[in-house]
C-alpha positions as CSV (number, residue, x, y, z in Angstrom):
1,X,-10.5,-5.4,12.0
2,X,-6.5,-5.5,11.4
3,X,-4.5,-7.3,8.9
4,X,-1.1,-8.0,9.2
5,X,0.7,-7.6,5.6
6,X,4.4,-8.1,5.6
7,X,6.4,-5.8,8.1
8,X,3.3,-4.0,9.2
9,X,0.0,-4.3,10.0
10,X,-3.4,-2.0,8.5
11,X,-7.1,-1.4,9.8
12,X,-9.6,-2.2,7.3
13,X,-13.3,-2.1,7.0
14,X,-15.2,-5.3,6.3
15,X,-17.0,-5.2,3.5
16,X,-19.8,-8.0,4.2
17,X,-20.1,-11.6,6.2
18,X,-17.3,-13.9,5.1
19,X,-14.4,-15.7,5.8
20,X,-11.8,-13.1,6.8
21,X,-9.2,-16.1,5.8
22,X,-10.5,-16.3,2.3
23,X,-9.9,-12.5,1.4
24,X,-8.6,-10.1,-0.3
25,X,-7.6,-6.4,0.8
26,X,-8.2,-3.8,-1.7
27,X,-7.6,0.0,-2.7
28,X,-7.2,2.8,-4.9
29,X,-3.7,3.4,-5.6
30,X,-4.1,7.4,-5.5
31,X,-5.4,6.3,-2.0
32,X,-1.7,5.6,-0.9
33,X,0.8,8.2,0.4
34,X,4.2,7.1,0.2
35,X,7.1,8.9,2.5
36,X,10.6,8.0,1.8
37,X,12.0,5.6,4.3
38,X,15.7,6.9,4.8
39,X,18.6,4.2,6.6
40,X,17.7,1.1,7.8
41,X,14.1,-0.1,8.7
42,X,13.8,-0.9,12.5
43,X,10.4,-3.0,12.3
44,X,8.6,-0.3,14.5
45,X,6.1,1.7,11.9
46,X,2.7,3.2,13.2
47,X,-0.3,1.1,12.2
48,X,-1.4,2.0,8.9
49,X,1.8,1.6,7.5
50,X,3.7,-0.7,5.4
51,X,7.3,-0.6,4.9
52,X,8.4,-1.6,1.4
53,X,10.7,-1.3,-1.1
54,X,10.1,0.7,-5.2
55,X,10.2,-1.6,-7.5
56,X,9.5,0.2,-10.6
57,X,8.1,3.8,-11.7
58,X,5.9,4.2,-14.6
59,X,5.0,8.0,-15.5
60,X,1.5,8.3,-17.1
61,X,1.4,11.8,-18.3
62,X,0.2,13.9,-14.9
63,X,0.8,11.1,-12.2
64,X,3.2,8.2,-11.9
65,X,2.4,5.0,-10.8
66,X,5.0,3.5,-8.4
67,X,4.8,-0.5,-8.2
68,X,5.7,-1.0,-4.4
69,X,6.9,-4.6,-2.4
70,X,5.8,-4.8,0.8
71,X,5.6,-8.6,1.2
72,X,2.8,-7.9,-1.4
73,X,3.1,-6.1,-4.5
74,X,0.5,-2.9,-5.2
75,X,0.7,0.4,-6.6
76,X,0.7,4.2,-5.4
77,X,-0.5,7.0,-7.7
78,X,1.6,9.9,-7.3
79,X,1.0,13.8,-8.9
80,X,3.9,14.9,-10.7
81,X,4.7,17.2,-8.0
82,X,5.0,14.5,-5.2
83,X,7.2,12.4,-7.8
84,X,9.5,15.3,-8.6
85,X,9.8,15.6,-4.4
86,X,11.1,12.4,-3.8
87,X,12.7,11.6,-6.3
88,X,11.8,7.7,-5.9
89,X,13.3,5.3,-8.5
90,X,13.6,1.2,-8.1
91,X,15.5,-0.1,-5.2
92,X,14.6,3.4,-2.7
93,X,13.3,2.3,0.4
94,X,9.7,3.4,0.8
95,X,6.8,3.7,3.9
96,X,3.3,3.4,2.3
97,X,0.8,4.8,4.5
98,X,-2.9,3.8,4.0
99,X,-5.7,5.7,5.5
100,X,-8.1,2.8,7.4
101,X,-11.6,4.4,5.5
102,X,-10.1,3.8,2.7
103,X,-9.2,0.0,2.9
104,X,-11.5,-2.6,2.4
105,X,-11.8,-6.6,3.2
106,X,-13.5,-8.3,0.8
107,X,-14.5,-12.2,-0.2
108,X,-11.4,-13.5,-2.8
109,X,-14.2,-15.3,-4.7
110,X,-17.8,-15.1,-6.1
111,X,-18.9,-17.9,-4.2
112,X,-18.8,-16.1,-0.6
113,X,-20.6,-12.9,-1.9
């Protein structure tokens, strides 16, 4: 199944018999790679990715959590390594890139489990 979220659009895997319209899309933020969108976004990504931009940067110790926009807000987990990389800081221009296995549509509510 695909979902179209903000500028882009991700596979996910259906997590039981429900409503698609009354659902929610969910992930582990160490699940999300994020590559540093340089220049201006043309609207043309590969599936599986959403362009967004960094909204804040939170270290934790070993990782950092990045709080990303995307025309919905989540997070990425990053190893101190990839933070040190890019360099990313509130306002850089961001592509996160999801791997469809790891994805999931599920129901929004208890009522539709």
């Amino acid at each position: 199944m695909w979902a179209r979220i903000g500028e882009g659009q991700l596979e996910v895997v259906v997590n039981g018999q429900f409503n698609p319209k009354n659902a929610r899309l969910v992930f582990r933020p160490e699940d999300v790679r994020l590559e540093r969108l340089d220049g201006q976004f043309t609207g043309k990504t590969k599936t599986g990715m959403l362009p967004g931009i960094v909204e804040a940067v939170v270290p934790l110790g070993l990782h950092f959590r990045v709080e990303v926009n995307a025309g919905v807000r989540f997070s990425a987990l990053l190893s101190r390594q990839e933070y040190q990389r890019f360099g990313l800081k509130a306002g850089d221009r961001v592509l996160a890139c999801f791997d469809s296995n790891h994805v999931l549509l599920v129901p929004s509510t208890r009522e539709e489990l």
